[in-house]
Structure formats: structure tokens, C-alpha cells
C-alpha positions in Angstrom: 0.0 0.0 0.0 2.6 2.5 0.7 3.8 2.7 -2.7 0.7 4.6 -4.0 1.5 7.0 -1.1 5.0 8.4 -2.3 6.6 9.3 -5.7 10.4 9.2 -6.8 11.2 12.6 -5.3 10.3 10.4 -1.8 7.1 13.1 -1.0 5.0 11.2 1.1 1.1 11.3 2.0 -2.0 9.6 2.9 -5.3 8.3 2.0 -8.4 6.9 3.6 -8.6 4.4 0.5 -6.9 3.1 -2.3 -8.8 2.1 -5.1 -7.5 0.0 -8.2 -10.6 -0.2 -10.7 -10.8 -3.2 -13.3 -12.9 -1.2 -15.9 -14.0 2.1 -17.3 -17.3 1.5 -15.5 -15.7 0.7 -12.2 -14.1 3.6 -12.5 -16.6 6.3 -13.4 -18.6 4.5 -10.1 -15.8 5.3 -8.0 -15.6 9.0 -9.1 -19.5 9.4 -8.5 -19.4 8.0 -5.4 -16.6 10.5 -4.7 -18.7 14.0 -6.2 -21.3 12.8 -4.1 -19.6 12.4 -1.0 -17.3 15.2 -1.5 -14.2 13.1 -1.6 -10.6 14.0 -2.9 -9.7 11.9 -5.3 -5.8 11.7 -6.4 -4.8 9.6 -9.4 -1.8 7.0 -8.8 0.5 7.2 -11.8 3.4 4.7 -11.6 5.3 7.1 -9.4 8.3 7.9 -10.9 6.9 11.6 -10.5 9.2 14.2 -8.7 6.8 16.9 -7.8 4.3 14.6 -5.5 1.4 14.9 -8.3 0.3 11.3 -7.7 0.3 11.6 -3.7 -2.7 12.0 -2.0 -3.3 13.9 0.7 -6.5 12.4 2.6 -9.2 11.1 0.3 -9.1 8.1 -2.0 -6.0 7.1 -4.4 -6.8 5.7 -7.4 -4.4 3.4 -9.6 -5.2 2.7 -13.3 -2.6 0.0 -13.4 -5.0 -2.4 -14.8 -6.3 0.3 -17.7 -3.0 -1.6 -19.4 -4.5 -2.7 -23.0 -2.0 -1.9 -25.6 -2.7 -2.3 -29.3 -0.2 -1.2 -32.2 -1.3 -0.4 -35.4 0.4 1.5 -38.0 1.5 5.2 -37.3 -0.7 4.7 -34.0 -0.2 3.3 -31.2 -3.5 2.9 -28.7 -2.8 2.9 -24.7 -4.8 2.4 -21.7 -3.4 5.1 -19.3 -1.4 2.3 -17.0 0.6 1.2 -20.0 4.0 1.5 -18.9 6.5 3.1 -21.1 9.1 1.0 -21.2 6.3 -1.6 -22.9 5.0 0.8 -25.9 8.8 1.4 -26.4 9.1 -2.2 -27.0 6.0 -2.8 -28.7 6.6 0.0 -31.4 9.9 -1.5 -31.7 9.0 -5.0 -32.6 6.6 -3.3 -35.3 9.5 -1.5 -36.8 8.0 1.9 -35.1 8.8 4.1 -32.2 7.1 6.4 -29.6 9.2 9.8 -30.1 8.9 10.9 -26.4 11.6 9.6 -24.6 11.5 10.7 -20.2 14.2 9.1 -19.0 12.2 6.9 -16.3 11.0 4.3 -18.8 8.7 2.7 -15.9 6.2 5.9 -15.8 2.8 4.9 -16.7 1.0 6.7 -20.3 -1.6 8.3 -17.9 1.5 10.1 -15.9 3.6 11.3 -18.9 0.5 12.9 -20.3 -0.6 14.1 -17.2 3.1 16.2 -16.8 3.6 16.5 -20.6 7.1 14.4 -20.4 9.4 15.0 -22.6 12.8 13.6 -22.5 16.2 13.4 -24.3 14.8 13.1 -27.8 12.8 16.6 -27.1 15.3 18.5 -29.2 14.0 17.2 -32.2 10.5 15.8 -31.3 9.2 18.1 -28.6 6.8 16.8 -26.0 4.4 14.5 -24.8 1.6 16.9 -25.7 2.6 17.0 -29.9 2.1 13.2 -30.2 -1.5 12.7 -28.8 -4.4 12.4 -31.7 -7.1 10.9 -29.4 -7.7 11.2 -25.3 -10.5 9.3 -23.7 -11.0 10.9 -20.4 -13.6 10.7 -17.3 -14.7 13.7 -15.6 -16.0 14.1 -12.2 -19.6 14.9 -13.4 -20.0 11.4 -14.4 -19.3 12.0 -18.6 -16.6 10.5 -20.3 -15.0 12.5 -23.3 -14.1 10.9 -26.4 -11.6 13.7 -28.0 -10.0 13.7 -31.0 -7.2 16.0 -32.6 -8.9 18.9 -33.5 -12.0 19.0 -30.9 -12.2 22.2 -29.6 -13.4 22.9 -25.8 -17.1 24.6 -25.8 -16.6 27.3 -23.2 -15.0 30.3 -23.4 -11.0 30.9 -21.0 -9.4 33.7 -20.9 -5.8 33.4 -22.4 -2.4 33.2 -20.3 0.8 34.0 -21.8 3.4 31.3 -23.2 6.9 31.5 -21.8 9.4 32.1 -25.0 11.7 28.7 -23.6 11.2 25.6 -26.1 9.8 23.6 -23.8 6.9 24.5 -20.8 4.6 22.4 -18.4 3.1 24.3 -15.8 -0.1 25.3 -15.6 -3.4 25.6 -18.4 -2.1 26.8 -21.6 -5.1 28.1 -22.1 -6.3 30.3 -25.5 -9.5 30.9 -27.0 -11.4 27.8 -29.3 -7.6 25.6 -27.9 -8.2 21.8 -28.8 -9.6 19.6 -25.4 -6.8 17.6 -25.7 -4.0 20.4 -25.3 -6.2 21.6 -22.1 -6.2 17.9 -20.4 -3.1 17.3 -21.2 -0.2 18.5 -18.9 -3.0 19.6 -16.0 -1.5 17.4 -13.6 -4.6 15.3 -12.8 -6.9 18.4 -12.1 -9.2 18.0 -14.9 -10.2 14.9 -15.8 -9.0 11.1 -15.8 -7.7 10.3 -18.4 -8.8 6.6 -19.2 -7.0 5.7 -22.7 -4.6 7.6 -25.7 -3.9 7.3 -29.3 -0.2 8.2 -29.9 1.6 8.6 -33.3 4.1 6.5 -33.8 7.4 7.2 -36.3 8.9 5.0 -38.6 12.4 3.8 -36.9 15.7 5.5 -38.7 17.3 3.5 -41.0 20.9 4.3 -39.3 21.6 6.5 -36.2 24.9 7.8 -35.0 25.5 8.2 -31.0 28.2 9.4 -29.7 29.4 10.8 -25.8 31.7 13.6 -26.5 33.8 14.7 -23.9 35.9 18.0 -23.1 39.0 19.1 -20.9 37.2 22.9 -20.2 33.5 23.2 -19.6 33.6 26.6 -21.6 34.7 24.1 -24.7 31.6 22.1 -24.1 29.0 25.0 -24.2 30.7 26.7 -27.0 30.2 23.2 -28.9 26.5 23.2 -27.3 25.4 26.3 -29.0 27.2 25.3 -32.6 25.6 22.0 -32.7 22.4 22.8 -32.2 21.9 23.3 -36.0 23.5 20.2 -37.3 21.0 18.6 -39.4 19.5 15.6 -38.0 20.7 15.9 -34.6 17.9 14.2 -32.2 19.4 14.6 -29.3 21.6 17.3 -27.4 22.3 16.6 -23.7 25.3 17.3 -21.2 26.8 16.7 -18.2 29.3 18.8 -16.2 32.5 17.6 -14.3 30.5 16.8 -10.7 28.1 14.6 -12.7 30.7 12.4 -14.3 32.4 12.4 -10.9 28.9 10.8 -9.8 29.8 7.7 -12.2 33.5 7.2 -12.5 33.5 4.7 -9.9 30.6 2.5 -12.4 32.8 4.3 -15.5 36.1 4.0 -14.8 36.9 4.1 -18.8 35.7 8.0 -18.5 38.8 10.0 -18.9 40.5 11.4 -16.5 41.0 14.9 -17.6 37.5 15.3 -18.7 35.4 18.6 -17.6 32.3 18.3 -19.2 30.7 15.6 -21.7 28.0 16.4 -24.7 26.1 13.9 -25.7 24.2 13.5 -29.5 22.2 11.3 -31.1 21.8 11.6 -35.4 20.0 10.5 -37.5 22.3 10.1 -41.0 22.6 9.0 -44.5 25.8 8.2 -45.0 29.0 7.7 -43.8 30.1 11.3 -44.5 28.4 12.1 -40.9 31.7 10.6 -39.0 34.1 12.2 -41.4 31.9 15.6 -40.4 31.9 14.6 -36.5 35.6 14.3 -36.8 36.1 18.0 -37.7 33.5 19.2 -35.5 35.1 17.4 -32.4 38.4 19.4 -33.8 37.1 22.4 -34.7 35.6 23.0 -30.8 38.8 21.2 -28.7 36.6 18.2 -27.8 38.8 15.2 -26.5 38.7 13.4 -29.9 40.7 10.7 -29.3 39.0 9.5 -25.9 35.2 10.1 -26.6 32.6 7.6 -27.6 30.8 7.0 -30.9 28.7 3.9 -32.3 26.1 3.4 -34.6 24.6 -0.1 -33.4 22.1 -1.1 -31.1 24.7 -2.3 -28.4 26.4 1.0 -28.7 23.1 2.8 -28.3 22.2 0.7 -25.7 25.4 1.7 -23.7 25.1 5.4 -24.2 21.7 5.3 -23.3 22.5 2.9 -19.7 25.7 5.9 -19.4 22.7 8.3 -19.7 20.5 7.0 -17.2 23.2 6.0 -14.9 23.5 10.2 -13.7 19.7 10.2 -12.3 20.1 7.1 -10.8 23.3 7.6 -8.9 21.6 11.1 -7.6 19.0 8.7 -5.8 21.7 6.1 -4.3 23.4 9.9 -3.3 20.5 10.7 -1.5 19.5 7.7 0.3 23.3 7.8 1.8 23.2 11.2 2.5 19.4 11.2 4.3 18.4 14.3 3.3 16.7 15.1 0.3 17.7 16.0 -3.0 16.8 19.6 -4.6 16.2 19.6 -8.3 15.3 22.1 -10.8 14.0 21.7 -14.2 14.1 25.4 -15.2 14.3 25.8 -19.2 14.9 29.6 -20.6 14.7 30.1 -24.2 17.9 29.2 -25.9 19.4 32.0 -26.7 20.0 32.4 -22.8 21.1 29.3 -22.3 24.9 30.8 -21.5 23.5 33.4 -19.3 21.1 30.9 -16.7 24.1 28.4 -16.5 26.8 31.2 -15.4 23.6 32.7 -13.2 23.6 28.6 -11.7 27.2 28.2 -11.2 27.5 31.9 -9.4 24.6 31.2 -6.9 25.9 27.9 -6.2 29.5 28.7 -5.6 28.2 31.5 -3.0 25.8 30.1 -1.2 25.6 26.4 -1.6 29.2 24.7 -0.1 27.8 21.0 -0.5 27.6 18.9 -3.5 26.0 19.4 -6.1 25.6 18.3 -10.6 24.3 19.9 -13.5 23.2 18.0 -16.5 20.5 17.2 -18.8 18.8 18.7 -22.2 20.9 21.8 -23.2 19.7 21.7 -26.4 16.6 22.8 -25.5 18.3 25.1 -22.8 16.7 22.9 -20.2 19.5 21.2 -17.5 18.7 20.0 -14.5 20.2 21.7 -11.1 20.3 19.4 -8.5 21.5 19.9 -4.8 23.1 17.8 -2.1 22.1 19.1 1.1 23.7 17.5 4.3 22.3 19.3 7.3 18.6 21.2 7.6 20.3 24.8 6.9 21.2 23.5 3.6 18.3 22.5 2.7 16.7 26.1 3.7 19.5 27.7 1.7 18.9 25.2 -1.2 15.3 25.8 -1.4 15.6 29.6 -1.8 18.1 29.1 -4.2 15.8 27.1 -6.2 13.3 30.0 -5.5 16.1 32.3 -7.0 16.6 30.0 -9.7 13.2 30.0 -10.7 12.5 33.7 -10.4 15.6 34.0 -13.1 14.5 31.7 -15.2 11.1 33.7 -15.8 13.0 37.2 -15.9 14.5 35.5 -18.8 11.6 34.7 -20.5 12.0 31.3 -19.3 9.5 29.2 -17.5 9.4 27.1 -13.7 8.6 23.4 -14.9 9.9 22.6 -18.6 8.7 18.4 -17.9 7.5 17.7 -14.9 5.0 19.9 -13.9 4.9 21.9 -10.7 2.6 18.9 -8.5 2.4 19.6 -4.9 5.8 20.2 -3.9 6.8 23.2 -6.8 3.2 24.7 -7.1 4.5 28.0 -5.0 6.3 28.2 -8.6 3.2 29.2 -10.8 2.7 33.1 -9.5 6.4 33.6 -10.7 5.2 32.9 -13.8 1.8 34.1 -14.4 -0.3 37.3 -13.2 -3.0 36.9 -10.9 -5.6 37.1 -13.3 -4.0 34.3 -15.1 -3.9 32.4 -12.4 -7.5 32.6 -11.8 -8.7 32.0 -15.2 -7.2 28.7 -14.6 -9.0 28.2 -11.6 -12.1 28.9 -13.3 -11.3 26.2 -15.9 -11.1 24.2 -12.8 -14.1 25.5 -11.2 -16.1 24.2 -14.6 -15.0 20.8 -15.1 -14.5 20.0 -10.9 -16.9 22.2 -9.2 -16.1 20.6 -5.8 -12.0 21.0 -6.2 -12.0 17.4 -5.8 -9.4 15.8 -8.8 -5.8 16.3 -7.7 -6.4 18.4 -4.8 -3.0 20.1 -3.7 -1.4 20.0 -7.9 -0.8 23.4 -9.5 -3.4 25.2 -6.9 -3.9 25.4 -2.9 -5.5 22.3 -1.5 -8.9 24.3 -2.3 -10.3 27.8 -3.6 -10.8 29.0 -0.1 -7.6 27.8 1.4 -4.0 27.8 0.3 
């Protein structure tokens, strides 16, 4: 039971019931039984969250691990919303396909990346969650269950927000005027509706891809590389890692070089063989260490980068259990153009304030890296969490926004009046007001645990 009362970020809750429905039915009973009796009602994704969306509060929790009915079909791919990830990849592979959203926990459930708008490393080419949904079948609290398609447009009027200028945003309603239902649902953390079942597009696979873990002896190298690469034609993936990250893994690594300072990381899709022979004077042309980084173009060598990938967030979480306090984490992303700027802004703060471990990597490409912060005592973690405040408030002055994948939950919601006006802010909670009258659906994401009370 105490699974479906904590996420990955370890945020922790309660709940008078939790509720694991068989069928649509079962589950639109559940949620009238819950309007009627005025009961919270939190959905349980497969909790690799890190915002405490998917922790209740009091009321009932409700798992959809048994909506998991997965069909694949050409270009489509059909999903109940407890499908995990890591299964549609497989799927779509096995049909010569694949799902272009790519969050690095490949054990979140369909429901939960559409509920955040995941995105992932492949991002920089394919954008988010939100871009590959065509269908959404979704329960509301009233009892109806929508049927949506690409294209269906909400019948009541909102009041439009503004859209932060960074390339990638999830936090809050991005609400305009005749918007489609399914942008509405989708990234609401859980507040709107239930969603019950998707229809994703699928992409054919690449014929031939070329990886490669590029690493530098200066960071400044690295970044210059960053913002050169970012135009390289076919380039899927742009991610990086500083020197404190790759001090994380060396003890898993110990091939990674010694003198390295930073590592880029790309993903391509190609044609030919020139590609290497244009790698090769890139890796010159910016004072990468040539001769000691990594490139492969089969599946064992993708396979490998993508473990070295995944290793970083994983090695944060064996940090954290060690250390017993609990680990700070940003996921700021300012438009790209500003990349530079939020990075030195990071690195400044840090050095000044923060005197405890600490790594930086993630998806530069889309100017979105991940801050994350070692706190070892309980003044630390005060320091560290107005230093994400600060962090935040900088991303926005940018033009930037405070949640770039996933969402803002419980434990970030103080976030969202950095980034919007009051009035926006409130014609989000009137969006909420119409489709959940009794503030029941997510209670505690995005907005105060109810309209009278924060």
C-alpha cells in the first residue's frame, strides 16, 4: 500500500482508500461516489513523478494499473493510461516503429507522462508528450466521459495566459481561446479529468543513427560546442553533463577520462557515412577530446550510451538515500538563446551560497539542465530551497519558464505566480471550477488544497 503514497522525489502522503478499478465503468462508479460524497480523489501514476502529483493527501487514491490494454497499429499506437512506457517502447519497436517521447524513467505509466507533458532526451528534435496525442479518452468528475480527437475544440470560453518564449513548458493551463480539449487535459496534472485511454503517433524507426558521448577538458569548450551543434542537421538529441556529474559515475565508468570537464552527448540521425568524417572536424574544430570520446552506430552501442545516460539520475538517488536528506532539483528551461547566461547565473549562486555537492546536467539543447542539490544538514536545505526560488525567479526574468517536464505537483506549485499574473492564475482556476466544481481531482497540484484555502 505505501507505494501509492509516495513518488520518486520520496514526498510522502495519505489516503483513507486506495482504489484500483478493473474497468471504465468501475471507475466512473468510483468518481460518482466521490462528487457525491465530497471526496478527494488523487490519481496513482506509476510514481516515478518528482513533484508529488500522484500523492494523496487524505481522500481516495486511485491506480489505473489495470487500464493496461496496448494495441499497435500503423502510425498509432492505442494505450490504456497504465501502460508502462518502457512496454510501448518495446511494442513499437517490434513493429519497426517508435514512440518519439523519450523521459528518462522508462517505468512511468502513459496516464503520468500525459498528465506532466514528459518529454525527454529526444525533445530537441520531437518536442513533447503533448505533440504526439491524436485521441484522449478521459472521465470527468460529473460522471461523462469524453471521447476527443485532434482537433476538438473545448465549448466554453478561457481567458488566455501568456506562453513563456523557452522551447519547452509544463506548468499550468495553456489556455487560449477555441484551444483543442486535448491540449487543455493534457499537462493539467490530474486536475481536470481522468484520463482513461490515448492514441499516440508513432514514427517509422531511422534506418541508421549515430551516438556518440563527447567529452571535453574545459567546460567553456563544451558549451561553445552546445550552441554550434544545435543546427546540425538531424541531430535528435543534445544533452550534457558537467564535471560533478561524471564524478557521480566514475567509480561505475572508470573508462571515462581522466581529464575530462564536461561531456556532450548527441544522437543523429544520418545518411551516409560522411556524418563521421563531419563529427571528426566538428570534435576538432571546438577542442573536444577526440581521441577519448565515444561514438557507435549499433544497437549495443546505443544501448550503452543510453545505460551511461541514465546511470546520472540514478546515482543522484543512491546519493540521496546515503546522505538522508533530500535531493533539490530544478527543471528550469529559458529560451535558448540564454542558455549561457542561466548556466553562469547557476554556477555563481551555487559557488556563493551552496558549499555541498552538487551536478548539472540534462537537455541543453533545448536550454533545459537540470540543477540538482546535495544538502547535508537542515540549513542546507533552507539555503537550497531559496536558491531554487532564486533560480526560478531567473529563469522567468529570462523569458524562461518554472517546470519545462514535470509539472509543478504539490511540492513546486508555489512556482506558478512567478510565472503568471494573478488574473491568469485565476482564469485557470475557473477552468477548474467548470469541469470539478467541488475542487475534488488532484487536490494540492498546481493550486492550494482548495479555492478557499492555500
Amino acid at each position: 500500500m505505501w507505494n501509492y503514497l509516495e513518488d520518486a522525489s520520496n514526498y510522502q502522503g495519505h489516503a483513507e482508500k486506495i482504489l484500483i478499478p478493473e474497468t471504465e465503468a468501475e471507475l466512473v462508479g468510483i468518481l460518482a461516489e466521490a462528487q457525491a460524497s465530497g471526496t478527494p480523489v488523487t490519481i496513482a501514476g506509476g510514481g516515478s513523478g518528482l513533484t508529488g502529483g500522484r500523492v494523496p493527501e487524505g481522500g481516495w487514491s486511485i491506480s489505473l494499473e489495470k487500464f493496461n490494454k496496448m494495441e499497435i497499429h500503423e502510425g498509432r499506437a492505442v494505450c490504456g493510461a497504465g501502460v508502462i512506457l518502457r512496454d510501448l517502447h518495446a511494442a513499437a519497436r517490434r513493429s519497426g516503429q517508435f514512440y518519439p517521447p523519450d523521459p528518462t524513467e522508462t517505468m512511468a505509466a502513459i496516464g503520468g507522462t500525459i498528465s506532466c507533458n514528459a518529454c525527454g532526451s529526444r525533445s530537441f528534435m520531437y518536442g513533447a508528450t503533448r505533440r504526439w496525442i491524436e485521441r484522449l479518452r478521459v472521465a470527468l468528475m460529473d460522471g461523462r466521459v469524453l471521447d476527443l480527437r485532434r482537433g476538438d475544440k473545448i465549448d466554453f470560453g478561457v481567458k488566455p495566459v501568456h506562453r513563456p518564449r523557452s522551447t519547452k513548458h509544463s506548468a499550468g493551463y495553456p489556455l487560449e481561446p477555441g484551444m483543442d480539449w486535448i491540449d487543455l487535459f493534457t499537462g493539467s496534472e490530474g486536475t481536470l479529468g481522468v484520463v482513461i485511454e490515448a492514441e499516440l503517433k508513432l514514427l517509422p524507426l531511422p534506418k541508421e543513427l549515430l551516438n556518440g558521448i563527447v567529452f571535453f577538458a574545459k567546460d567553456e569548450d563544451a558549451i561553445n560546442a552546445v550552441e554550434a551543434w544545435r543546427s546540425v542537421e538531424g541531430l535528435r538529441m543534445l544533452e550534457y553533463a558537467d564535471k560533478p556529474s561524471l564524478d557521480l559515475i566514475r567509480e561505475k565508468y572508470n573508462d571515462l577520462p581522466e581529464k575530462a570537464a564536461a561531456c556532450v552527448i548527441v544522437e543523429q540521425i544520418v545518411e551516409d557515412d560522411s556524418a563521421v568524417d563531419a563529427w571528426v572536424e566538428r570534435l576538432e574544430a571546438h577542442h573536444a577530446m577526440g581521441e577519448e570520446s565515444w561514438f557507435g552506430s549499433n544497437e549495443a552501442d546505443r544501448e550503452r550510451f543510453r545505460a551511461f545516460r541514465h546511470a546520472l539520475p540514478e546515482r543522484v538517488i543512491q546519493l540521496v538515500r546515503q546522505m538522508g536528506f533530500p535531493k533539490l532539483g530544478s527543471d528550469f528551461s529559458v529560451p535558448v538563446e540564454k542558455n549561457r547566461e542561466m548556466l553562469d547565473y547557476y554556477r555563481g549562486q551555487i559557488a556563493a551560497r551552496f558549499p555541498a555537492p552538487h551536478a548539472i546536467f540534462g537537455h541543453i539543447g533545448d536550454a533545459h539542465v537540470h540543477v540538482n542539490l546535495f544538502p547535508a544538514s537542515e540549513e542546507l536545505i533552507a539555503e537550497g530551497k531559496k536558491l531554487m526560488d532564486d533560480f526560478a525567479r531567473k529563469s522567468v526574468e529570462l523569458g524562461g519558464t518554472v517546470a519545462a517536464e514535470h509539472g509543478l505537483g504539490k511540492r513546486k506549485r508555489h512556482f506558478l505566480p512567478f510565472l503568471y499574473s494573478e488574473a491568469e492564475i485565476e482564469a485557470m482556476k475557473d477552468v477548474k471550477r467548470l469541469l470539478d466544481p467541488k475542487w475534488l481531482l488532484g487536490r494540492g497540484n498546481l493550486f492550494p488544497m482548495s479555492p478557499e484555502h492555500p
